[in-house]
C-alpha positions in Angstrom: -36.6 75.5 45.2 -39.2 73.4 45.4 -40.5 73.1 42.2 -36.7 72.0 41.2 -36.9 69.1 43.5 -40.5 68.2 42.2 -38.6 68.0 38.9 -35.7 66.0 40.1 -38.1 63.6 41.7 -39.7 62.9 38.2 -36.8 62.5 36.6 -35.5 60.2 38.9 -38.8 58.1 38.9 -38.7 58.2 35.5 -35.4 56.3 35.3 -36.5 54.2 37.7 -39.4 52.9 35.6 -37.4 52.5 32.4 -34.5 50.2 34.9 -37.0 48.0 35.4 -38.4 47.5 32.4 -35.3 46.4 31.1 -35.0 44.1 33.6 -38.7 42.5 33.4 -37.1 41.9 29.6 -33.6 40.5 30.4 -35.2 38.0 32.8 -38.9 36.6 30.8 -37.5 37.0 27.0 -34.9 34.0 27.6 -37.3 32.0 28.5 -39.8 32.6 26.3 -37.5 31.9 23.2 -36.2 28.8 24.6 -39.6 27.9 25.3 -40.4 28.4 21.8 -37.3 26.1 20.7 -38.3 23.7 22.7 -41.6 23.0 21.1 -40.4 22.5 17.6 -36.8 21.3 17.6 -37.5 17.7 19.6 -40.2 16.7 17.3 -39.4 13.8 15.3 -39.7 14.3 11.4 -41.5 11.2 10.1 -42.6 11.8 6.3 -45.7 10.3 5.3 -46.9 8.4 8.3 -49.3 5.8 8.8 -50.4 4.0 11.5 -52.2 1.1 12.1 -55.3 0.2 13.4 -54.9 -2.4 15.8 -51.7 -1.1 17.6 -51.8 2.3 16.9 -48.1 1.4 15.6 -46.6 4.5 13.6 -45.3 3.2 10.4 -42.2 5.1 7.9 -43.9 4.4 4.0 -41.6 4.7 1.7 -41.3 8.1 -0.8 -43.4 6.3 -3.9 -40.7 8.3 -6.3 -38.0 5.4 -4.9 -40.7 2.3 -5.1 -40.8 -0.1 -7.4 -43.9 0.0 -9.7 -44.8 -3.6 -8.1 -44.7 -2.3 -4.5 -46.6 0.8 -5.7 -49.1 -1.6 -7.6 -49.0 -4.0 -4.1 -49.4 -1.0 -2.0 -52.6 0.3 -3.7 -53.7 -3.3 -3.5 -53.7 -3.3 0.5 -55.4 -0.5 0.4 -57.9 -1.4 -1.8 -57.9 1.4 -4.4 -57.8 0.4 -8.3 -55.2 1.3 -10.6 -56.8 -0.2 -13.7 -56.5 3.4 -15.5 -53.1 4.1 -14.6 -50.5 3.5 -17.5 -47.5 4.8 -16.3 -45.1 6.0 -13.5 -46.4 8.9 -12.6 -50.0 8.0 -12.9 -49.5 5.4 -10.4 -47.4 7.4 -8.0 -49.7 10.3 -8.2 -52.8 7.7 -7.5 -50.4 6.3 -4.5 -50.4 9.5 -3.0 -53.9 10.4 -2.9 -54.7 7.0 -1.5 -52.6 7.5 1.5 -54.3 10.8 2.4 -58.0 9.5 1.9 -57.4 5.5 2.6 -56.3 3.9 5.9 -54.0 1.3 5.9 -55.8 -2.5 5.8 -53.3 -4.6 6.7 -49.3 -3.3 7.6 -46.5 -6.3 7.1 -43.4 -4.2 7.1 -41.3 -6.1 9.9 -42.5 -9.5 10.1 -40.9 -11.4 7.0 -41.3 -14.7 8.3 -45.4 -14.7 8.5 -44.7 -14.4 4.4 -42.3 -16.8 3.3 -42.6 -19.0 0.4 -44.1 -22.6 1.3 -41.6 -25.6 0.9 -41.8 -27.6 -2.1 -43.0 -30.9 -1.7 -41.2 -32.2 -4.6 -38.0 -33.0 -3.4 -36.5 -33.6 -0.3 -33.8 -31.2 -0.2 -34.3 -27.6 1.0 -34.1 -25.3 -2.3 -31.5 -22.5 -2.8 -31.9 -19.1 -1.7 -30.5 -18.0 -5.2 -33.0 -20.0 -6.9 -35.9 -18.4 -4.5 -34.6 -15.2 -5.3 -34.1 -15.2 -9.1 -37.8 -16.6 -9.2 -39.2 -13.7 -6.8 -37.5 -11.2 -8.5 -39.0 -12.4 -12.2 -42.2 -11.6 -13.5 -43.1 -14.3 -14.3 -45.5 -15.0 -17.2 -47.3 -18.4 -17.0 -46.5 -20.9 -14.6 -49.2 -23.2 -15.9 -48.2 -24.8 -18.9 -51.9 -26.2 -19.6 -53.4 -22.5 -19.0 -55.9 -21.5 -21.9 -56.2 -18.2 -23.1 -59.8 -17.0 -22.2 -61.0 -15.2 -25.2 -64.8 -14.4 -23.9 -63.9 -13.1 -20.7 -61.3 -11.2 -22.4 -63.7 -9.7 -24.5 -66.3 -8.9 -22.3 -63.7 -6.9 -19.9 -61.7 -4.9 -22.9 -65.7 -3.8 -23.8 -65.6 -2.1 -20.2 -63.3 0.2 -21.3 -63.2 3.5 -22.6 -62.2 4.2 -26.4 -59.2 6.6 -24.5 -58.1 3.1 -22.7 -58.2 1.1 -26.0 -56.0 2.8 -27.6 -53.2 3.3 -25.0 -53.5 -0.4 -24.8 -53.4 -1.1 -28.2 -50.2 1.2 -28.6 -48.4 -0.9 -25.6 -49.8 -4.0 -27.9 -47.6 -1.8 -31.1 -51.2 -2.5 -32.8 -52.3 0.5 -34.9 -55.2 1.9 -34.0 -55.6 4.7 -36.9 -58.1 3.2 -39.6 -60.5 1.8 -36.6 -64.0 3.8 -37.2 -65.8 1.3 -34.4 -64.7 0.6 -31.0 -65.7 -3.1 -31.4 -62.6 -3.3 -33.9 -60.2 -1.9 -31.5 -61.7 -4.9 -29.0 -60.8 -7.6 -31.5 -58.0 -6.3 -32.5 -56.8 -5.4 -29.0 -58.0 -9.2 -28.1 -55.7 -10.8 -30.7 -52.8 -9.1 -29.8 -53.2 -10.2 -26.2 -54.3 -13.7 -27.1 -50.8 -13.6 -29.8 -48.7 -12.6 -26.3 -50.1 -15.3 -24.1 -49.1 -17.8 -26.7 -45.5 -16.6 -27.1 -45.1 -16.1 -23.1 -46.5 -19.3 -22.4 -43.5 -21.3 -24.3 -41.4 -18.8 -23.4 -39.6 -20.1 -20.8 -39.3 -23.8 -19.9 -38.2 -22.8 -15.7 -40.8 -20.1 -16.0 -38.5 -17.1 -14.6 -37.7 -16.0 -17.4 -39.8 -12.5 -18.4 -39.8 -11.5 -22.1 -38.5 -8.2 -22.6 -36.1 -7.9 -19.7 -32.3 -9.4 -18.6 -32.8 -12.0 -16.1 -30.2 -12.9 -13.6 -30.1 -16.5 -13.2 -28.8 -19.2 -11.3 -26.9 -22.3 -12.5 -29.8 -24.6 -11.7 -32.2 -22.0 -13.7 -30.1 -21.8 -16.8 -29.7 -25.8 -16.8 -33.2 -26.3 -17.1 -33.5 -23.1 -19.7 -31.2 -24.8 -21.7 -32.4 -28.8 -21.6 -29.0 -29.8 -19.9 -27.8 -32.5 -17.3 -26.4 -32.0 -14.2 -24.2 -35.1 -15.1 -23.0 -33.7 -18.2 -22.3 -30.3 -16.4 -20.2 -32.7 -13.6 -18.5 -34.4 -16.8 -17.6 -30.8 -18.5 -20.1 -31.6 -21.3 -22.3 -28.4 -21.9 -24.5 -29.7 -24.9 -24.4 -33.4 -25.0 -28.0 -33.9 -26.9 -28.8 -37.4 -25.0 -31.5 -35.6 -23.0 -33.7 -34.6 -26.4 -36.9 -36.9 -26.4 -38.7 -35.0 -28.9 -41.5 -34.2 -26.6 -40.4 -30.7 -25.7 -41.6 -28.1 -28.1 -38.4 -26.1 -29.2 -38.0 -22.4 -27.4 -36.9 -19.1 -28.1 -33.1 -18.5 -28.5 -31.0 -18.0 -25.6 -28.7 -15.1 -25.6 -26.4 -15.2 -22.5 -24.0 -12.5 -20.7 -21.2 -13.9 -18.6 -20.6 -11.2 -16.4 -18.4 -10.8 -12.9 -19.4 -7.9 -10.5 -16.1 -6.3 -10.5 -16.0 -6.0 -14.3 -15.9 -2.5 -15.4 -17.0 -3.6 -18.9 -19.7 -5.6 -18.0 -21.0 -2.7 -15.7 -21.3 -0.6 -19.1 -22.8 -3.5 -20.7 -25.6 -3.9 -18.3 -28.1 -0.7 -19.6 -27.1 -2.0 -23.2 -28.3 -5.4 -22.6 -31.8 -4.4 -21.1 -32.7 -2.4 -23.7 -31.8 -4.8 -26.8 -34.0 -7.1 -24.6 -36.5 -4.7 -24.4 -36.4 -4.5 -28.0 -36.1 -8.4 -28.8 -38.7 -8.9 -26.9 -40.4 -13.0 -26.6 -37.9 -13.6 -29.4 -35.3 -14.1 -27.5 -34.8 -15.4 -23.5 -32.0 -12.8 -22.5 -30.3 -14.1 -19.8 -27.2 -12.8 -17.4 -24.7 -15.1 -14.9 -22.4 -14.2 -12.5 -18.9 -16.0 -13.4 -17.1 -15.7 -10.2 -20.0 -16.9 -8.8 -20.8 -20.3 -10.9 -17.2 -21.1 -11.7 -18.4 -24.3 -12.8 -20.4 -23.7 -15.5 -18.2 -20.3 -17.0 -15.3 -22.9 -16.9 -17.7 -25.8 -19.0 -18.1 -23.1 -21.4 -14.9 -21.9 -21.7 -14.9 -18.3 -20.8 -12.0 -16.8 -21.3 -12.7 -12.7 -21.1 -15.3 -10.8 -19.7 -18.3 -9.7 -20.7 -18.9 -12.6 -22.8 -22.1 -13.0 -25.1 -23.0 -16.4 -26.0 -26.0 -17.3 -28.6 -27.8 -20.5 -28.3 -30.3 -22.1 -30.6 -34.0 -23.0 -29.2 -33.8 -26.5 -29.3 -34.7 -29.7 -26.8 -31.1 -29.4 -26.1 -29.4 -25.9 -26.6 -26.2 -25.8 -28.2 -24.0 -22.8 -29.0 -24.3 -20.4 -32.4 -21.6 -18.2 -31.9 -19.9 -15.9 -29.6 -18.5 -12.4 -28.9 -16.0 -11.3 -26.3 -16.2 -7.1 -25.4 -18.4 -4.8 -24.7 -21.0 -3.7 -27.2 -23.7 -1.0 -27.5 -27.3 -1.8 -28.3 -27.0 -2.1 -31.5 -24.1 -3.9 -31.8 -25.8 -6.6 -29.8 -28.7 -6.7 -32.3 -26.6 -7.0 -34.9 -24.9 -9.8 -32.9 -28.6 -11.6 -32.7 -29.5 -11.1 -36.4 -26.0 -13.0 -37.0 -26.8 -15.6 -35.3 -30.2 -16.5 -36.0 -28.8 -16.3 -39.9 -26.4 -18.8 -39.0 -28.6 -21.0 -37.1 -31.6 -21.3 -39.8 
């Protein structure tokens, strides 16, 4: 009998232990878990931070893969690293990346806009348009100074820094053939003139100097005036090429090939990629220029527009007058042919 109750005594102890081990488990598992949520899910995700120096002022950089290659180019600038070798997208957005992991920030202007705007002109009294400020920020532009020379020493002496590996992807963005050079001076020169040919065409370019070879500018009514050598009288008169501004000191231009477009146009909208690369392809033959209709009703009404898009040619002289036009949408190389029409007609 007494060995039976030893036995039930076990037993029961034995259940007793395994009730409360259950229970130490119900009651510290909760809050271990919750603990555990607790330490990730309330952290903020911030990709790629910086902070600054001074304030110790997280800052949000922008993904490189949706920068412009100027704010990749400006970026690398503030942070003092050298792009010199990098000739394309993803050169420069790779390079961008490693700079933010091995170079601090130098100076951080995200916020504060107004520290950075444009100084007033001093020419005339009246405050200048915001679309003018824009359409001249947003160009490239190519030579500001008309009376800038083209420096052919110091030119020299830098391309003979380079490696033969950099000459020649230079020379192919020049379209200069590099295949029957035996010497790397030859690729210099020849790399030299192409550069020196460039400056020469950009610099006559474009008389407002907004105006970027090789790309569709979107321009305002004051820009295209002065592109085109016309009066703001003979605009107000609903003359668009009255030639009694020409004094024969203004070197003739490129043509002007024109896009009358309105934001609403579905056309137009197709248009757009078409345009920029026949540009592309014109190159400084051609100032390729876009404006918005509804926008400058004036000036689409002095020149008659009647559907949209509308392609208008004009000639390169003092005072620009109008070759021909075409009404539609066109591919590429419809609006090449368009060009090689024109300039047939015009010489």
């Amino acid at each position: 009998m007494s060995a039976c109750k030893r036995r039930l005594w076990f037993l029961i102890l034995a259940l007793v232990c395994i009730a409360c081990r259950h229970a130490v488990h119900a009651f510290v598992a909760p809050s271990t878990i919750s603990t555990r949520h607790q330490s990730y899910s309330y952290l903020p995700i911030v990709a790629n931070r910086a902070t600054d120096d001074s304030s110790n002022n997280e800052v949000t950089l922008t993904n490189p893969a949706d920068m412009r290659l100027r704010e990749i180019q400006s970026e690398l600038k503030e942070r003092n690293v050298s792009y010199a070798d990098c000739f394309d997208r993803e050169s420069l957005v790779k390079r961008l990346l490693e700079a933010r992991e091995n170079h601090p920030v130098v100076s951080v202007t995200v916020t504060e806009k107004e520290d950075v705007a444009p100084p007033k002109s001093t020419e005339s009294s009246h405050a200048p348009d915001n679309d003018d400020i824009t359409a001249k920020n947003d160009a490239n532009t190519v030579s500001l100074d008309a009376d800038a020379e083209f420096d052919r020493e110091v030119t020299i002496t830098e391309l003979r820094e380079l490696r033969v590996k950099e000459l020649k992807e230079k020379l192919s963005e020049y379209k200069v053939r590099w295949g029957t050079f035996n010497e790397k001076e030859q690729m210099v020169q020849a790399l030299c003139n192409a550069m020196e040919q460039r400056f020469v065409q950009s610099k006559n370019f474009s008389r407002s100097g907004s105006i970027t070879p090789g790309e569709v500018t979107d321009v305002t009514e004051s820009v295209l005036i002065q592109e085109m050598g016309w009066l703001e009288s003979d605009l107000q008169n609903g003359v668009a090429t009255k030639p009694a501004t020409a004094d024969g000191n203004d070197p003739p231009h490129s043509p002007i090939l024109l896009d009358i477009y309105a934001i609403w146009c579905g056309p137009c909208k197709m248009v757009a990629p078409q345009l920029e690369a026949a540009a592309a392809e014109l190159g400084p033959t051609c100032r390729v220029m876009k404006i918005d209709s509804d926008k400058y009703q004036r000036l689409a009404s002095v020149l008659r527009i009647g559907a949209l898009p509308s392609l208008v040619y004009f000639d390169g002289g003092n005072v620009s007058k109008e070759v021909k036009r075409v009404e539609g949408a066109l591919m590429k190389d419809g609006i090449l042919d368009f060009v090689n029409e024109c300039r047939s007609i015009a010489s």
